[in-house]
C-alpha positions in Angstrom: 8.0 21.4 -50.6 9.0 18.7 -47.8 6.6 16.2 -47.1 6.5 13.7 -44.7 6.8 10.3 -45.8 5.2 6.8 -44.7 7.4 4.2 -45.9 6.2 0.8 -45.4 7.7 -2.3 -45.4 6.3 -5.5 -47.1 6.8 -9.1 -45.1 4.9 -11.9 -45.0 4.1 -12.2 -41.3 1.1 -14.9 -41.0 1.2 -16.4 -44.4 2.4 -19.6 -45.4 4.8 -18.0 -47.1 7.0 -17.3 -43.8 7.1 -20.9 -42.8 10.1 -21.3 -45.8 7.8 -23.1 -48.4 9.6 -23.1 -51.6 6.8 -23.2 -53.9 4.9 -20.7 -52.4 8.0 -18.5 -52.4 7.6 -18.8 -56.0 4.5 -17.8 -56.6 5.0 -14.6 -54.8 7.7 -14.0 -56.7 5.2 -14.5 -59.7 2.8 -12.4 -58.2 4.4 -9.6 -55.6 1.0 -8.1 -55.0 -0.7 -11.0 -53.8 1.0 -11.4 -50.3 0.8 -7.6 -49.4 -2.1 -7.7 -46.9 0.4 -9.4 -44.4 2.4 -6.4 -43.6 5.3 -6.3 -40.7 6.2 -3.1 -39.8 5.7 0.6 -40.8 8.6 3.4 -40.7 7.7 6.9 -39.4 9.3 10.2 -39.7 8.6 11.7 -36.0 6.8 14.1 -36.8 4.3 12.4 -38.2 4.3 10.4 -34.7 3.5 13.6 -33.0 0.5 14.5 -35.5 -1.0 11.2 -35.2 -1.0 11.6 -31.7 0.9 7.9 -30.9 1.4 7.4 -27.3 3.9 4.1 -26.4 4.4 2.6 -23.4 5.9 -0.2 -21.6 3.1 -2.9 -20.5 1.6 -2.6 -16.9 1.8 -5.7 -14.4 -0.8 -7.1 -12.2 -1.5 -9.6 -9.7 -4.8 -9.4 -10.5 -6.8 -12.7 -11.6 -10.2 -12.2 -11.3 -13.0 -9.3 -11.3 -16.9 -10.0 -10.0 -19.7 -7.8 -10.5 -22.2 -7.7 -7.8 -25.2 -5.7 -8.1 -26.8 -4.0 -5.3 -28.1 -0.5 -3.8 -26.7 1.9 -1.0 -28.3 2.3 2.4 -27.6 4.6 5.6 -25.6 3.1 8.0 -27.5 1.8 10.8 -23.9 1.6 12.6 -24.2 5.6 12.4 -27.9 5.8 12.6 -30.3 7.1 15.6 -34.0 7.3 15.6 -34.9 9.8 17.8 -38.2 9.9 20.1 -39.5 10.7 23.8 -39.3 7.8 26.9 -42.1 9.7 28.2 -45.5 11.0 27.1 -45.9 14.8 26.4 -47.0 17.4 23.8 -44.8 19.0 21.3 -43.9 22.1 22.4 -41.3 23.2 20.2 -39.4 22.1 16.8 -36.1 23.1 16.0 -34.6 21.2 13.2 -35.7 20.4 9.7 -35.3 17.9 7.3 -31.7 17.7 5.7 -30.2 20.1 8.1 -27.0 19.2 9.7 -27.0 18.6 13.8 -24.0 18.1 16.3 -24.2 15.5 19.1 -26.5 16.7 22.0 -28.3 19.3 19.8 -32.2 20.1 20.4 -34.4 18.7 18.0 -37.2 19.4 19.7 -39.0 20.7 23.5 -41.8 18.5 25.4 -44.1 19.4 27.6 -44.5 16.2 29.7 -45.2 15.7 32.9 -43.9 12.9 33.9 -40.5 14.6 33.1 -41.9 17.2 35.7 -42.5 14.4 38.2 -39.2 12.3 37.9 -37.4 15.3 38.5 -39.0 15.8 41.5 -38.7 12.4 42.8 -34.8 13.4 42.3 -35.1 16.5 44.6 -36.9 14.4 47.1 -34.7 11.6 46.9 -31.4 13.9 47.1 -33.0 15.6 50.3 -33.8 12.4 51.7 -30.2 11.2 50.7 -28.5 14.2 52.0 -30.6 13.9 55.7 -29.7 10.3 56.0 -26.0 11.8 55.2 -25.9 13.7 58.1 -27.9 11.5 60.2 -25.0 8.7 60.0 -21.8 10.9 60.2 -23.7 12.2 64.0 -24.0 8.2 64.1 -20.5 7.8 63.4 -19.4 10.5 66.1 -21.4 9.5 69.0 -20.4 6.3 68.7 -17.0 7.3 69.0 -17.9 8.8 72.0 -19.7 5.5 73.5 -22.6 7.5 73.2 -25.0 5.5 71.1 -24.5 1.4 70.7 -23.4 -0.3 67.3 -26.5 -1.4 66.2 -28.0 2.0 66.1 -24.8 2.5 63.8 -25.6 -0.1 61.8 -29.4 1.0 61.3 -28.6 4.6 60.4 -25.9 3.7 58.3 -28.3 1.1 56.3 -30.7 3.9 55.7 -28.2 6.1 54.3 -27.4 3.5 52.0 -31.1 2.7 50.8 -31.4 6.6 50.4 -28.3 6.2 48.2 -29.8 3.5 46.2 -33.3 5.5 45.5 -31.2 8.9 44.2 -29.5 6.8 42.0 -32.3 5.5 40.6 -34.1 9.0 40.3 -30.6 9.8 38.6 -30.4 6.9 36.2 -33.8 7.7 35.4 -33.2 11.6 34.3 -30.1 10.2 32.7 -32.1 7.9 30.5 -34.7 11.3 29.5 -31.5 12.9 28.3 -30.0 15.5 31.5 -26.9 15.4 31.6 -24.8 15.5 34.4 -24.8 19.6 34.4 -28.4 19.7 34.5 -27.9 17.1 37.5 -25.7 19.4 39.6 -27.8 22.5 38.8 -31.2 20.9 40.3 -28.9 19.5 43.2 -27.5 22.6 43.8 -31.1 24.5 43.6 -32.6 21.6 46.2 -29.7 21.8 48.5 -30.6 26.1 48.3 -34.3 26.0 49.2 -36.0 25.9 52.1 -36.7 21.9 52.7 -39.8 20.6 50.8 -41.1 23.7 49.7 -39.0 25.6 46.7 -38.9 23.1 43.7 -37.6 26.1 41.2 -34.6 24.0 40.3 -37.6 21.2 38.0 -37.4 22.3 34.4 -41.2 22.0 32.7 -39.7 21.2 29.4 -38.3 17.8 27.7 -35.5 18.5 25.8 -35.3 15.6 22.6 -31.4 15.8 21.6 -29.6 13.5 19.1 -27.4 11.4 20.3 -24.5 11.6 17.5 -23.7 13.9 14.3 -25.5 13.8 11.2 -28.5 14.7 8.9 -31.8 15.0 10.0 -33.7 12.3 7.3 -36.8 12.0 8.7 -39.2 14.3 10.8 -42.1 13.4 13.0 -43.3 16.3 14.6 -45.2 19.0 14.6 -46.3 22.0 17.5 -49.0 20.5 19.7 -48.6 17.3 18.7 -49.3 14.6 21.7 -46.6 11.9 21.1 -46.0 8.3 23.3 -43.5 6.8 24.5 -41.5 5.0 21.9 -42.8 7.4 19.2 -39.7 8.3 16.1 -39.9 11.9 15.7 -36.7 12.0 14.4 -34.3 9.7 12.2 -30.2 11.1 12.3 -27.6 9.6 10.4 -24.0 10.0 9.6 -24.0 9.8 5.9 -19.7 10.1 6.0 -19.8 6.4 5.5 -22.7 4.5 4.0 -23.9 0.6 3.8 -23.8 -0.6 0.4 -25.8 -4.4 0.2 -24.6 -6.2 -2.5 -26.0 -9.2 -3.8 -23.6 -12.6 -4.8 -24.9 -15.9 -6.6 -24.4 -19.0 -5.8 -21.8 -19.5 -8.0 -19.8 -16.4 -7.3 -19.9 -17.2 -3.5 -16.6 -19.0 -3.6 -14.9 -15.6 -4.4 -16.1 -14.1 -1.5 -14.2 -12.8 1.5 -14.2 -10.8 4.4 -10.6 -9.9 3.0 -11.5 -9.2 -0.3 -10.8 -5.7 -2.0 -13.9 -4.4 -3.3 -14.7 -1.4 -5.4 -18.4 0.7 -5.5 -19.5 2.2 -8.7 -22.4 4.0 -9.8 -23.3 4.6 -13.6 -24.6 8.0 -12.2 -21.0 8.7 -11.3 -18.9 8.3 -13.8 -15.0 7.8 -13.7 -15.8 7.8 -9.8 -14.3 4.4 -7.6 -15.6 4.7 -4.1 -13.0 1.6 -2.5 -15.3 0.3 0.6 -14.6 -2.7 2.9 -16.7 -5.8 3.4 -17.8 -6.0 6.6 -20.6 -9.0 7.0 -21.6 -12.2 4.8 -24.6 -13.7 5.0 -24.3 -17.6 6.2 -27.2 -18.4 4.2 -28.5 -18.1 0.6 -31.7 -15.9 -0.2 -34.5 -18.7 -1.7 -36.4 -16.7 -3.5 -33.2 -15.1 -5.2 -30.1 -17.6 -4.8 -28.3 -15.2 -3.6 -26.0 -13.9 -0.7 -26.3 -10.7 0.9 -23.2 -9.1 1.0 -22.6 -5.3 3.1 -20.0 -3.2 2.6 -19.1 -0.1 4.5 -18.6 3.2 2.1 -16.9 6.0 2.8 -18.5 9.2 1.2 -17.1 12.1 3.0 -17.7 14.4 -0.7 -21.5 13.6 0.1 -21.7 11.8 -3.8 -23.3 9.5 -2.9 -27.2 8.6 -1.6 -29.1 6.2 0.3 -31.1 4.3 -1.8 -28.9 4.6 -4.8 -28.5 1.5 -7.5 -24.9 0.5 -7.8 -22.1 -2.2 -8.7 -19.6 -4.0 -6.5 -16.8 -4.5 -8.1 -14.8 -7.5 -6.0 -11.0 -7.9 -7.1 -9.2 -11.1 -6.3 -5.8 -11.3 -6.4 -3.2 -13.5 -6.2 0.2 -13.2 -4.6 3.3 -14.2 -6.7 0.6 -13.6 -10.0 2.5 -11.1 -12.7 0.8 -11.0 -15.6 1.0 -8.5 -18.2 -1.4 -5.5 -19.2 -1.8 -3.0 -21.6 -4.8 -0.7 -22.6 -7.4 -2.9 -24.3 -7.1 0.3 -27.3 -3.5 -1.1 -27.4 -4.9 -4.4 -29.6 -6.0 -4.4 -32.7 -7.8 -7.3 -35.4 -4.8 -8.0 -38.0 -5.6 -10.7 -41.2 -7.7 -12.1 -37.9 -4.8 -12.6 -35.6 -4.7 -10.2 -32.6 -2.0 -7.9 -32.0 -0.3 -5.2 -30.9 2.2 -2.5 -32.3 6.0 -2.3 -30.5 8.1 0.2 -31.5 11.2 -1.5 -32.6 14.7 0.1 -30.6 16.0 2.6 -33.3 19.5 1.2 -35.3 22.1 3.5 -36.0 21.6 6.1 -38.5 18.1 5.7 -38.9 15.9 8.9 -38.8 12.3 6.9 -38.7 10.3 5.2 -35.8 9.8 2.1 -36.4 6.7 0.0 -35.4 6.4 -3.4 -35.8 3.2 -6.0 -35.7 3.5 -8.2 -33.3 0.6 -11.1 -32.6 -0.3 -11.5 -29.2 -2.4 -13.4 -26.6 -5.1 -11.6 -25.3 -6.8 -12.9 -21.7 -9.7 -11.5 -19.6 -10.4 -7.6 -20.0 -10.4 -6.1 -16.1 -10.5 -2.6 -15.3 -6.8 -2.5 -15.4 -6.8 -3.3 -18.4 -6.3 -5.9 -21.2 -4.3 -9.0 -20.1 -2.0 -10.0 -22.3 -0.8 -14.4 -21.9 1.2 -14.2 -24.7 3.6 -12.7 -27.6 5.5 -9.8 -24.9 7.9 -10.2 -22.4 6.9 -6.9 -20.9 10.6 -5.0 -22.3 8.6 -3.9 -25.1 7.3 -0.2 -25.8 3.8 -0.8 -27.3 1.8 1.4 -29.3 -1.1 2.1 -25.9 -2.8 5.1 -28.5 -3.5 5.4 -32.0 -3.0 1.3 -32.8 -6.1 1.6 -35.0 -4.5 4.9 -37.1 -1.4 2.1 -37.4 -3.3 -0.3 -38.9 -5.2 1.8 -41.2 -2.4 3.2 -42.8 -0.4 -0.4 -42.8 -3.8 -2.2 -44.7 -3.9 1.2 -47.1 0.0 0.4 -47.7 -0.7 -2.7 -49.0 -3.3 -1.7 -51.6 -0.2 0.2 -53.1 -0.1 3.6 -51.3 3.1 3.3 -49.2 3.3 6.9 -48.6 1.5 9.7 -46.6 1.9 13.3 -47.8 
C-alpha cells in the first residue's frame, strides 16, 4: 500500500550548536536526540501539500506606515438635508407622505389652507394688472412724444410709474417664489388675470399651499397631521439624502498630528462585517473638545447600498502613508512561534531530481500588524514564496518530527 511520507530533516538552526562550537558539536554527537527540537526544514511529497491545504505566496508590499483608530457614530448629512415647513400660517389640509418613504425634488408633502397664501396671490394679480396698465400707458407715452404731442417730462413721469409697477410685481413674485410656485404656476395666474374682466375674476388664486421638498430623499421625520394649525417656521417635515452620510469621528490629542484633510480614511462597523465603506475627510475641528480632549473629525460616506444608518456606532480607520516606503507584508497566519524565535515557512526552489517540496524555517522580523497585513522588517527579501496558509500544520508536524516520528502515513 503507498503511503505518503513526511521526511524531515534534522539541523540545528538556533542553537549554539550552529555558531561552529567544537565542544558542543561533541556533545551532540554524544547525544543526537538532544538538539532535535531545532529543526530546519521539512520535505513533502505534493500530495500531501494539497491535503494539508498549504497556500504559498510571494510577500505583499506597502507604503503603508501607520494605522489610527478613531471612534465615532454616523449622522445624516446636513449638506443633503431639508427641514421642511410653511412661511405662512394655515391649517393642514392634506398629508401625502409618510415616514421612510422615498420623495423626488418638488414632490407634495403636504396641502395648506392659508390665507395669507390666498392674499399674496392676489396682491400678484393686482400688481401684474397695475404693471401691465402702466405698460401700455408708457408705450402711448412713447408714441405721442414722437409725435410732439405730449412734452418729455410727461415721458419721464409715465415711464417712472411703469417702472415702480415693475418693482411691486416683482416683489409679489419673489414673494410666491419664496411659498414654493414655481414659475408655471406664475404664468398660469398671469395668463388667468390678463383673461378676466379687470378687477373682478380672481379664478386664476389657488386656495391651497402646496409644502414640497426641495431635493431627493427619505422622509425621516413627520410633523403633521389633518387639521392641524401650524406657524410659520414650524418643521413638518425632515428629508435627507442618505446616498452619502456624515460620519463624526473623534481624534485625541495625541493622535492629532496624523490628521489631515488628505488623509485616506476607512469606515467600519462591527455590525458590518468584512464591509470597508472608504469616505473622505471633509472638516477638522481647530479646537480641542475640554471635556473630552478630543477633535472632532467628519467625514463624508458614501452609502448608495443603504448599509448603513444614521446614528450608527462605528470606527475610522485613518491610513498614513508614506511615498518611497516599501516594506514587506505577509498574512499575520503566515508567522508562527518557533523555540521562541518568530518565523515564517519558504518553500525552498526545488533542485533537480527531487520529487518533494521543500519548506524551510526561516526567522524573521515581525513589525506593526495593519489590515494589510503583518509587516515583516526583517529575515525576507520579498523573492521568497512563504507558506501564507497552514504555517501552524508545518510546525506541528516539524515539533512531532523531532520527538522521533519523522513520518506521516
Amino acid at each position: 500500500m503507498k503511503r505518503s511520507t513526511l521526511t524531515l530533516l534534522v539541523l540545528m538552526a538556533f542553537s549554539p550548536a550552529a555558531c561552529g562550537n567544537d565542544h558542543d558539536h561533541d556533545h551532540d554527537e554524544e547525544d543526537p536526540q538532544g538538539d532535535q527540537g531545532h529543526l530546519h526544514e521539512i520535505h513533502l511529497e505534493p500530495d500531501l501539500v494539497d491535503r494539508w491545504g498549504l497556500e504559498v505566496a510571494l510577500p505583499g508590499r506597502t507604503d503603508l506606515v501607520a494605522e489610527v483608530v478613531l471612534p465615532g457614530v454616523l449622522a445624516i448629512n446636513e449638506n443633503r438635508t431639508a427641514r421642511v415647513g410653511p412661511l405662512v400660517a394655515g391649517q393642514v389640509a392634506g398629508v401625502g407622505v409618510d415616514l421612510g418613504q422615498r420623495v423626488q425634488a418638488g414632490q407634495t408633502l403636504a396641502i395648506l389652507n392659508a390665507p395669507e397664501f390666498t392674499r399674496a396671490q392676489t396682491a400678484f394679480l393686482r400688481a401684474f394688472a397695475q404693471a401691465e396698465l402702466s405698460r401700455k400707458d408708457f408705450e402711448r407715452a412713447v408714441s405721442l412724444r414722437e409725435r410732439q404731442a405730449i412734452e418729455e417730462r410727461e415721458l419721464l413721469r409715465r415711464g417712472s410709474v411703469y417702472e415702480q409697477d415693475v418693482a411691486e410685481l416683482k416683489a409679489a413674485e419673489l414673494l410666491l417664489r419664496s411659498l414654493g410656485v414655481e414659475e408655471g404656476r406664475l404664468r398660469e395666474i398671469s395668463g388667468a388675470m390678463a383673461q378676466a374682466a379687470p378687477g373682478e375674476d380672481l379664478s386664476g388664486v389657488e386656495p391651497l399651499l402646496a409644502i414640497r421638498t426641495p431635493l431627493a430623499g427619505v422622509v425621516l421625520s413627520r410633523d403633521a397631521v389633518m387639521g392641524d394649525h401650524v406657524d410659520p417656521g414650524r418643521v413638518m417635515f425632515t428629508v435627507s439624502d442618505l446616498g452619502t452620510l456624515w460620519a463624526w469621528l473623534d481624534a485625541y490629542e495625541h493622535q492629532i498630528p496624523a490628521l489631515s484633510r488628505d488623509g485616506e480614511v476607512v469606515v467600519r462597523t462591527p455590525l458590518l462585517p468584512g464591509h470597508d465603506f472608504p469616505g473622505r475627510i471633509t472638516f477638522i475641528s481647530d479646537q480641542v473638545d475640554e471635556q473630552l480632549r478630543t477633535v472632532r473629525v467628519r467625514v463624508e460616506v458614501p452609502n448608495s447600498g443603504g448599509l448603513l444608518k444614521p446614528n450608527m456606532y462605528v470606527q475610522g480607520l485613518l491610513r498614513i502613508r508614506e511615498a518611497g516606503k516599501d516594506r514587506l507584508v505577509v498574512p499575520p497566519d503566515a508567522l508562527t512561534l518557533l523555540d521562541g524565535h518568530q518565523v515564517v515557512f519558504v518553500e525552498r526552489p526545488p533542485e533537480p531530481g527531487e520529487g518533494h517540496r521543500v519548506f524551510e524555517v526561516r526567522e524573521v522580523t515581525p513589525g506593526e500588524i495593519l489590515t494589510v497585513g503583518q509587516i515583516i522588517l526583517a529575515g525576507l527579501d520579498g523573492s521568497e514564496m512563504v507558506v501564507t496558509r497552514g504555517a501552524f500544520t508545518l510546525k506541528s508536524e516539524l515539533t512531532k518530527g523531532a520527538g522521533g516520528d519523522p513520518h506521516v502515513h
